[in-house]
C-alpha positions in Angstrom: 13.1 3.3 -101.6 11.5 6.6 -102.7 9.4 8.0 -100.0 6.5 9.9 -102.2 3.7 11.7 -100.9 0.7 14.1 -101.9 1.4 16.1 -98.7 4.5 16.3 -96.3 4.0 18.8 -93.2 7.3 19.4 -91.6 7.0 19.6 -87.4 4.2 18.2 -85.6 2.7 21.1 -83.5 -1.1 21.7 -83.5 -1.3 23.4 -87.0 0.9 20.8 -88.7 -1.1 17.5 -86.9 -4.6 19.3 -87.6 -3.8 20.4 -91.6 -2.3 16.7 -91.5 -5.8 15.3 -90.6 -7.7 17.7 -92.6 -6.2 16.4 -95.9 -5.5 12.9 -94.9 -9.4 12.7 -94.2 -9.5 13.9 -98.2 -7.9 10.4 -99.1 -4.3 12.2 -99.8 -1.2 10.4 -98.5 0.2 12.6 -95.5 3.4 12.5 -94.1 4.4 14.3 -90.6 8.1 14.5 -89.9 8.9 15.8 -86.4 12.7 16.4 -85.5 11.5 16.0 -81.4 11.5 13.0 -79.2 7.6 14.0 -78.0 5.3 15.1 -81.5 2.8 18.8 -80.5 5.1 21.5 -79.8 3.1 23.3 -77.3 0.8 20.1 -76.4 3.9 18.6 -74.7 3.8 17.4 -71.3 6.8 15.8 -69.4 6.8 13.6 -66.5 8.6 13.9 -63.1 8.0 12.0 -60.2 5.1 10.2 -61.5 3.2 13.4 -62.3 2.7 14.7 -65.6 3.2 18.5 -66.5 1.8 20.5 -69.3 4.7 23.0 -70.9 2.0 25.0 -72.8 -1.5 24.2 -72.5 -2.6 24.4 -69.2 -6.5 25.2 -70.4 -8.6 25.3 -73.3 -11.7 26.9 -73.9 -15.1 26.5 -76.4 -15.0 23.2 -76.1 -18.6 22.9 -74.9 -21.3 20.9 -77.3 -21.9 23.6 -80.1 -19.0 25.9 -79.5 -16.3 26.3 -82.2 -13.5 24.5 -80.7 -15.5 21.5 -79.9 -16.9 22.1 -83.5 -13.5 21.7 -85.3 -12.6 18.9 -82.4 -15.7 17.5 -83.1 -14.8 17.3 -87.2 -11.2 15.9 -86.3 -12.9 13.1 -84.5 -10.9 13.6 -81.2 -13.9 15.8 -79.0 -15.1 12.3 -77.6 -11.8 10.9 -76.5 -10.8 13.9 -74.8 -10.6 13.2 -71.2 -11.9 17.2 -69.9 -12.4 18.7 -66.7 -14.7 22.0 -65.9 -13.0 24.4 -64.4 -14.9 26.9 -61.5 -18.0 27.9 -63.0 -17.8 31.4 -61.0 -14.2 31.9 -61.3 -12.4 29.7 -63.8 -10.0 32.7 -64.0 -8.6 34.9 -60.6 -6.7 38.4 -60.9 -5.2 39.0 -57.5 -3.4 42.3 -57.0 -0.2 43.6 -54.8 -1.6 42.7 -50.7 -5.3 42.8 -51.8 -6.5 39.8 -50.9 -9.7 39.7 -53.1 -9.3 37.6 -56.0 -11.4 39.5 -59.0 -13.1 36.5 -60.9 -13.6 35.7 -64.7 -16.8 33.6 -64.7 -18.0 31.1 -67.5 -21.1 32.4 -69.8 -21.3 35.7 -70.6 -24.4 36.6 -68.4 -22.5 34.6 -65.2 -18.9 36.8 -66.3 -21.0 39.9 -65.8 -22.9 38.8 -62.8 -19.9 37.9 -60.9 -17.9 40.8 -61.5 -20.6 43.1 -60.8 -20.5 42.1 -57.2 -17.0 43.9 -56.9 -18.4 47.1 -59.5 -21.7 47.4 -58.7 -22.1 50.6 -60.8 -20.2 49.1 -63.5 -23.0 46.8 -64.5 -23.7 48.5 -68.0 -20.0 48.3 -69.0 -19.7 45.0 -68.4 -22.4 44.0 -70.8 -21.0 46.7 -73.4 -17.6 44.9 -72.9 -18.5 41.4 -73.4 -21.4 42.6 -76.3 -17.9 43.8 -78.6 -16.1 40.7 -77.9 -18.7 38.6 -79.4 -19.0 41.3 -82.2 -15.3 41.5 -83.1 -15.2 37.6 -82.8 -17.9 37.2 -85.0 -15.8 39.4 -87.7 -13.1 36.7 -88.1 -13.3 34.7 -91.2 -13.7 30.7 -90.0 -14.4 31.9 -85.9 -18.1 30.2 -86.7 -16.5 27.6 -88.4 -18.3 28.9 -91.8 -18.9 32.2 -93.2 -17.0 35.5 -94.4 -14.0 35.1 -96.1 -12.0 38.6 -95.2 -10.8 40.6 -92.3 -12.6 43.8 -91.4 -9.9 45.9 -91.7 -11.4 48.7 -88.8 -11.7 45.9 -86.6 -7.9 45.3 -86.8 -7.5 48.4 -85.8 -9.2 48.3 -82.8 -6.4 49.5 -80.0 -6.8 47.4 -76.3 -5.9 50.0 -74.1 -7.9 52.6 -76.2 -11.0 50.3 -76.2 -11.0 49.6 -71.8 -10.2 53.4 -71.1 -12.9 53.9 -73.4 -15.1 51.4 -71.4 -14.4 52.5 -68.3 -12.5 55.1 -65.9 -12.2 52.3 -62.9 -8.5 51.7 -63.0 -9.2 48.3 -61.0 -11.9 46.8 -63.3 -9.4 47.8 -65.8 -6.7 46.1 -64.8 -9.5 43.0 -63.8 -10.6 42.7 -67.5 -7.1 42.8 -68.7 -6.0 40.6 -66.0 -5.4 37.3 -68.1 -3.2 39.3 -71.1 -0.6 36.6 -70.4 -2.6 33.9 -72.6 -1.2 36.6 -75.2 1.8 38.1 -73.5 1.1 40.9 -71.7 1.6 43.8 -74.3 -2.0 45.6 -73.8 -0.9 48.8 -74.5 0.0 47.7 -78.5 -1.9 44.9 -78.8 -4.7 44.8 -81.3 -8.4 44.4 -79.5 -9.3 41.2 -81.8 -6.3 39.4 -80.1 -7.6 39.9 -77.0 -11.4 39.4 -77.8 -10.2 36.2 -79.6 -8.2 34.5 -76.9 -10.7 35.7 -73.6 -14.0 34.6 -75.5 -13.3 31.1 -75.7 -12.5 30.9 -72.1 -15.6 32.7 -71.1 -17.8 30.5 -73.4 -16.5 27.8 -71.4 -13.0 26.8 -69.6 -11.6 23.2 -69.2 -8.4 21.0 -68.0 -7.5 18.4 -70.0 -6.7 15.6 -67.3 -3.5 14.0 -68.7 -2.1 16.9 -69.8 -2.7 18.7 -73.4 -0.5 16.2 -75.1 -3.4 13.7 -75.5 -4.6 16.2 -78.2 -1.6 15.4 -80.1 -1.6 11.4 -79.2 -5.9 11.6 -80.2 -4.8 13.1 -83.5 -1.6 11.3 -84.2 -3.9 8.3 -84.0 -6.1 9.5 -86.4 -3.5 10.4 -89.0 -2.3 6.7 -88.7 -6.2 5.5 -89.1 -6.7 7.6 -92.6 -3.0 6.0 -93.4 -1.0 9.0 -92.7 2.5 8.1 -92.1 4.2 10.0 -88.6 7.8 10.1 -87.6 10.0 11.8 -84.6 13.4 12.3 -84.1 13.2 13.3 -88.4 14.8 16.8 -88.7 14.6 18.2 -92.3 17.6 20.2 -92.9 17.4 21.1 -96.5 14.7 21.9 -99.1 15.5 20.7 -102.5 13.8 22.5 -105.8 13.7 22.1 -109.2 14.8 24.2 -111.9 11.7 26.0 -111.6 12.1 26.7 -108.6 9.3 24.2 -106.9 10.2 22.2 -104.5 10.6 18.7 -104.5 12.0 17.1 -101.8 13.3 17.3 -98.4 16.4 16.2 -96.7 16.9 15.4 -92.8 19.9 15.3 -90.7 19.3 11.5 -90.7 20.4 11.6 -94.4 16.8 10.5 -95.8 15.2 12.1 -98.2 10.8 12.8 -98.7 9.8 13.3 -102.0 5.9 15.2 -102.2 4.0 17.4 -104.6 3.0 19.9 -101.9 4.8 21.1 -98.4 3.5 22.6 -95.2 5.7 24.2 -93.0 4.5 23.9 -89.3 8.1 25.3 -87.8 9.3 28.8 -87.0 8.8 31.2 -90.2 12.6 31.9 -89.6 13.2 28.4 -89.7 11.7 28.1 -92.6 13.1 31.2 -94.5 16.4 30.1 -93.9 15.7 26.1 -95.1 14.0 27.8 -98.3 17.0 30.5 -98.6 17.1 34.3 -98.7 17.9 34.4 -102.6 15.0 32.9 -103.2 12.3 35.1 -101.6 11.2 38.7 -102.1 13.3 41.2 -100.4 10.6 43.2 -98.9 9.3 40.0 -97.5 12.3 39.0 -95.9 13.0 42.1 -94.3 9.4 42.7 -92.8 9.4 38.9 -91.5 12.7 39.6 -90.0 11.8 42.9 -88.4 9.0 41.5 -86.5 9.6 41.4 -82.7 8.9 38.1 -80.8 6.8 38.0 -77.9 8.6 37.3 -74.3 9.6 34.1 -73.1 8.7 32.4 -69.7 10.2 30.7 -66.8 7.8 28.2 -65.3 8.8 26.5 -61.8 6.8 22.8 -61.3 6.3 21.8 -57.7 5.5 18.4 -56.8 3.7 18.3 -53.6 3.7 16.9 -50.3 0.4 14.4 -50.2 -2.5 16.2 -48.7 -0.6 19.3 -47.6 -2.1 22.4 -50.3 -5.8 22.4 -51.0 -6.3 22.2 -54.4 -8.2 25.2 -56.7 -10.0 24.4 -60.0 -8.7 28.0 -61.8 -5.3 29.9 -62.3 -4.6 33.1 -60.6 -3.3 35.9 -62.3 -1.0 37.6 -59.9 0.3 41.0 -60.1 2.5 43.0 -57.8 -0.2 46.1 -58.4 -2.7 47.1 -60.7 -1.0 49.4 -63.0 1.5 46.0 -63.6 -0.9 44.8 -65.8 -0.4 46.7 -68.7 3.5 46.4 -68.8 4.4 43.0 -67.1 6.3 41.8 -69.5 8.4 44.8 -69.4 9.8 43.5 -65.7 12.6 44.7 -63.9 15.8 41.3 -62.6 15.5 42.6 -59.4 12.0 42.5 -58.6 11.3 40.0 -60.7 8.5 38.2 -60.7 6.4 41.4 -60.3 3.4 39.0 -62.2 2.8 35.2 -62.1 0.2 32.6 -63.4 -0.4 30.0 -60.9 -2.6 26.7 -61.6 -3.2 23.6 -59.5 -3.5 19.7 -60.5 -5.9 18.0 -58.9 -4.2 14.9 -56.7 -5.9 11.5 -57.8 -5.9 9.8 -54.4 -7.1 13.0 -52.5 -9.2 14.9 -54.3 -9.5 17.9 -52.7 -5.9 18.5 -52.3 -3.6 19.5 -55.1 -0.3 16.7 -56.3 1.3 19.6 -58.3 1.6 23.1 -58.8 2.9 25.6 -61.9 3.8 29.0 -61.4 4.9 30.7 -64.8 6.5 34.1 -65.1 8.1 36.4 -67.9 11.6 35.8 -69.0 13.2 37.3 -71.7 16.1 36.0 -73.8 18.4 37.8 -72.7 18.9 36.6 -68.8 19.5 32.8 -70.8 21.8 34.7 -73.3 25.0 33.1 -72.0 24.0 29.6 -72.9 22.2 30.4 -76.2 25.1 27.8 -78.3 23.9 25.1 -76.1 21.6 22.5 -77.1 19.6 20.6 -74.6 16.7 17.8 -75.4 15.6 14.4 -74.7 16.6 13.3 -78.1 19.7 15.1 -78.0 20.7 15.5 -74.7 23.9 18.6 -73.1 24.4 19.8 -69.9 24.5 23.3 -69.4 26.7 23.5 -66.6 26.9 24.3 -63.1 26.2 28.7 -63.5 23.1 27.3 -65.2 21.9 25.4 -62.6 22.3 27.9 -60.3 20.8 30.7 -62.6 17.7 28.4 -62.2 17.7 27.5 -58.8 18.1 31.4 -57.7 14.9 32.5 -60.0 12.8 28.9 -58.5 13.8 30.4 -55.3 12.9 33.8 -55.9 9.2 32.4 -57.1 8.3 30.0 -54.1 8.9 33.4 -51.9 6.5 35.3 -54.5 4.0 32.4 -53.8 4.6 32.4 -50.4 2.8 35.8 -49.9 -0.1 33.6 -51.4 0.3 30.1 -50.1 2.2 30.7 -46.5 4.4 27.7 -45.5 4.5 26.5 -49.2 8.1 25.6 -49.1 7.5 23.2 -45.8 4.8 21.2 -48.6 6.6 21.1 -51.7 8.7 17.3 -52.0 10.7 18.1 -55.3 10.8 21.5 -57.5 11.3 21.5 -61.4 12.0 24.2 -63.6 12.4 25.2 -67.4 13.4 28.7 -69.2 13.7 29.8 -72.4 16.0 27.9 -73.4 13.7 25.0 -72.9 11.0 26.2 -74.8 13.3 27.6 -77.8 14.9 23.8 -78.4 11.8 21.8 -77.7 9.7 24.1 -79.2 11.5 25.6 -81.8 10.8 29.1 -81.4 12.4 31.8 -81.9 14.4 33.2 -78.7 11.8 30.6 -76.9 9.1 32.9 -77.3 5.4 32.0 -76.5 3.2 33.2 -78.9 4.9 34.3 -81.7 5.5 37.8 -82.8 3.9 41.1 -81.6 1.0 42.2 -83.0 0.2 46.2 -83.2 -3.2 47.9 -84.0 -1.2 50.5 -85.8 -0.1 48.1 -87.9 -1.9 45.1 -87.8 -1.0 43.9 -91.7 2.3 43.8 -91.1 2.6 40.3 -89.0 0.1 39.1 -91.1 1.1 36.1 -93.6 -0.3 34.2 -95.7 -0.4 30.9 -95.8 0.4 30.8 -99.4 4.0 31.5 -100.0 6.1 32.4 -103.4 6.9 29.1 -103.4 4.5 27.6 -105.4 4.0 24.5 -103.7 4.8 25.6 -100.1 2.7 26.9 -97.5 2.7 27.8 -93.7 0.8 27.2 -90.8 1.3 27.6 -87.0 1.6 30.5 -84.1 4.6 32.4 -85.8 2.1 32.8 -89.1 -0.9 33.4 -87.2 -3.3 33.6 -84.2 -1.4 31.7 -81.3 -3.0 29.2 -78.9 -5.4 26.1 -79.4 -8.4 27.6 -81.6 -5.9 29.9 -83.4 -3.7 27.5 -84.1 -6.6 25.0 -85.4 -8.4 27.7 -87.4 -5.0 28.5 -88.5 -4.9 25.2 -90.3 -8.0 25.2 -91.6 -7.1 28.4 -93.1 -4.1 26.4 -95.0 -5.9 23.5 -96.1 -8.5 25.9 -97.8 -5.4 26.8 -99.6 -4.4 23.6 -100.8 -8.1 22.4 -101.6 -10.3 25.2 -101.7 -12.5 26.9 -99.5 -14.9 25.6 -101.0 -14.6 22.2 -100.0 -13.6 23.2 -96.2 -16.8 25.1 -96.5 -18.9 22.0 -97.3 -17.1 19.5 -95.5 -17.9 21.9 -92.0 -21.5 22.0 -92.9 -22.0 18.7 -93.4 -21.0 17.7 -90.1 -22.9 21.2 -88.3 -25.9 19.6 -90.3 -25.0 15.8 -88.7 -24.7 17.0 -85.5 -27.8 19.5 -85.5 -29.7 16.1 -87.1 -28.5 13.9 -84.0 -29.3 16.7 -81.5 -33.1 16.8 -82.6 
């Protein structure tokens, strides 16, 4: 039997399920193919002991009624069956510091972010407002941030240096280090990084923050339903490993490890771009392209520890804390040192369903590079294709768990007497269930002295090939979603992404009055 389709998105993270839906909902015939166990790539949870963990997306932001997220949610018909949770109003964020024991919050609506931080920088008032003025001015500069509107980057604004911008804010060294205090959503590098990527990521959280109870993989169960409603067709454990073309060079079909084979007029590629330059083949791409792709620098990897708690034993705390080991920490944590490590954390709770006010579960995530996982880089390790590491693994793991209970000890005293079971993952986890490269979390560095360079299209020489997903563009929940609106405006026009959008901002306005 000839499998034929109109559209065939290789992996199943957020970009490849959303640009799924997007042209499924257009009446084309949509095939996902995911070579995992579990379809989302980031939006996959795991169970242990009953209790269900998040491996990327621990909270989400812009989701409230008329914000963009829930916008674009609301348009994939998902936003109602998404089972949310507010976080803190006051604090939905904490950056803690070295033995200070104030925890600096990150409040929810930009008037409340400015109110509650001006209790701990009083004279700092007028800054705040200037700060939280440009990240709604550099936000609103981004093609598809309001859903609908300008079609190019403003090239200054890419520019726009992080560090340069807060020193140019303020001389506090502690609100400093406060405002930057959540740079792990986009891996720490403050110092490079351009200002849009941090104005991007904090703004949603300030618009508004939330939890998604079960874990961010019902986002990708929610819109995997969907895609089988409009007829799409959605398979796991389905790894392409070879594009075929024609004489012409278009492709036409791919092949998976299974020995199948998809035929479709057009192709999305939702994996790794280096993944996908090697399936396409070096001959056939520009050399200039190749080498820039390849020069780029992924961002760190992470080692998160999972506790499973004693019943009724840690209260439980609707935020994360940013720790750091001291201020000036902030703006190189990435950079850490083995033997101190970790120097930095992000800590969140989950709320226990029988007692409420205590927490079932806690995550502590740190930086990890590659290279302390380096050893065991030829091994393989998933559900669907399962390898044990070895015993020098195990032990690599249990000495770095051990190493971050007595970090969160300093927080949490007597932690270890509550915890019932501790889980771990490193890089290596996230690079084979994930599929990025060296298990990074976010893709590739991004510099404001050269912003253009880790920018790609999502249009590729191919003719019939394009891209979507963090290693392409913006990285985590909205920048993965406008990332894929972005494609599909490719494939059908902007045009018709345009009016599709406005339609339903005109529905909804309609049902509002």
């Amino acid at each position: 039997m000839k499998r034929k389709f109109d559209i065939l998105v290789i992996g199943s993270g957020l970009g490849g399920l959303v640009s799924a839906l997007i042209l499924a909902k257009e009446g084309l015939k949509v095939c996902v193919l995911e070579k995992n166990n579990q379809y989302g790539g980031n939006l996959q949870t795991f169970s242990r002991d009953k209790l269900i963990f998040d491996t990327g997306v621990h909270y989400l932001g812009g989701l409230s009624k008329g914000q963009n997220l829930h916008q674009y949610f609301s348009y994939l018909e998902i936003i109602d069956d998404l089972e949310l949770k507010k976080m803190d109003e006051d604090g939905y964020d904490k950056i803690t510091f070295g033995d200070d024991e104030t925890e600096y919050p990150h409040a929810q609506g930009y008037e409340n972010f400015v109110e509650q931080l001006s209790k701990y920088f009083p004279e700092e008032r007028e800054n705040l407002e200037d700060y939280c003025e440009e990240i709604q001015r550099v936000c609103s500069q981004f093609p598809r941030y309001n859903l609908v509107g300008k079609d190019n980057y403003n090239e200054e604004i890419l520019h726009l240096n992080t560090k340069r911008f807060i020193e140019s804010l303020t001389s506090d060294k502690k609100l400093q280090s406060v405002l930057l205090g959540s740079n792990f959503l986009y891996a720490g590098d403050s110092e490079n990084v351009p200002f849009y990527v941090h104005a991007l990521t904090v703004n949603s959280y300030i618009q508004s923050a939330y939890k998604c109870v079960k874990g961010g993989s019902q986002i990708s169960k929610l819109l995997i339903k969907k895609l089988r409603e409009y007829g799409a067709e959605v398979y796991k454990r389905t790894e392409v490993s070879e594009f075929s073309f024609n004489e012409n060079q278009k492709l036409t079909s791919v092949k998976t490890k299974n020995g199948d084979e998809y035929w479709a007029d057009k192709f999305i590629s939702n994996i790794e771009i280096r993944s996908t330059v090697k399936l396409i083949g070096e001959e056939r791409l520009k050399k200039s392209f190749l080498n820039r792709v390849l020069s780029w620098e992924p961002v760190p990897s992470c080692f998160s520890v999972y506790l499973v708690l004693k019943p009724q034993t840690i209260p439980n705390f609707n935020y994360n804390i940013y720790h750091f080991s001291s201020e000036e920490m902030v703006w190189k944590a990435y950079c850490y040192n083995k033997n101190t490590w970790p120097e930095t954390y992000m800590l969140s709770s989950t709320q226990s369903k029988q007692y409420p006010e205590f927490a079932e579960s806690l995550t502590a995530i740190s930086y990890m590079n590659f290279d302390e996982v380096k050893e065991w880089e030829e091994t393989f390790n998933t559900v669907a294709d399962e390898y044990k590491r070895g015993e020098l693994y195990e032990e690599f793991k249990a000495e770095k768990s051990e190493k971050m209970i007595d970090a969160l000890e300093k927080k949490i005293p007597n932690l270890r007497e509550s915890i019932k079971a501790v889980y771990t993952s490193s890089p290596l986890s996230y690079r084979d269930y994930i599929g990025s490269f060296e298990g990074n979390m976010y893709g590739y560095l991004k510099s404001s002295e050269n912003p253009l360079k880790t920018m790609v299209s999502p249009r590729t020489k191919i003719d019939n090939l394009f891209l979507t997903g963090q290693s392409v563009n913006m990285h985590g929940i909205l920048g993965c979603t406008i990332g894929a609106f972005n494609t599909c405006s490719e494939i059908l026009g902007k045009e018709v992404i345009d009016d599709r959008l406005i339609q339903m901002i005109n529905k909804n306005t309609g049902e509002k009055k």
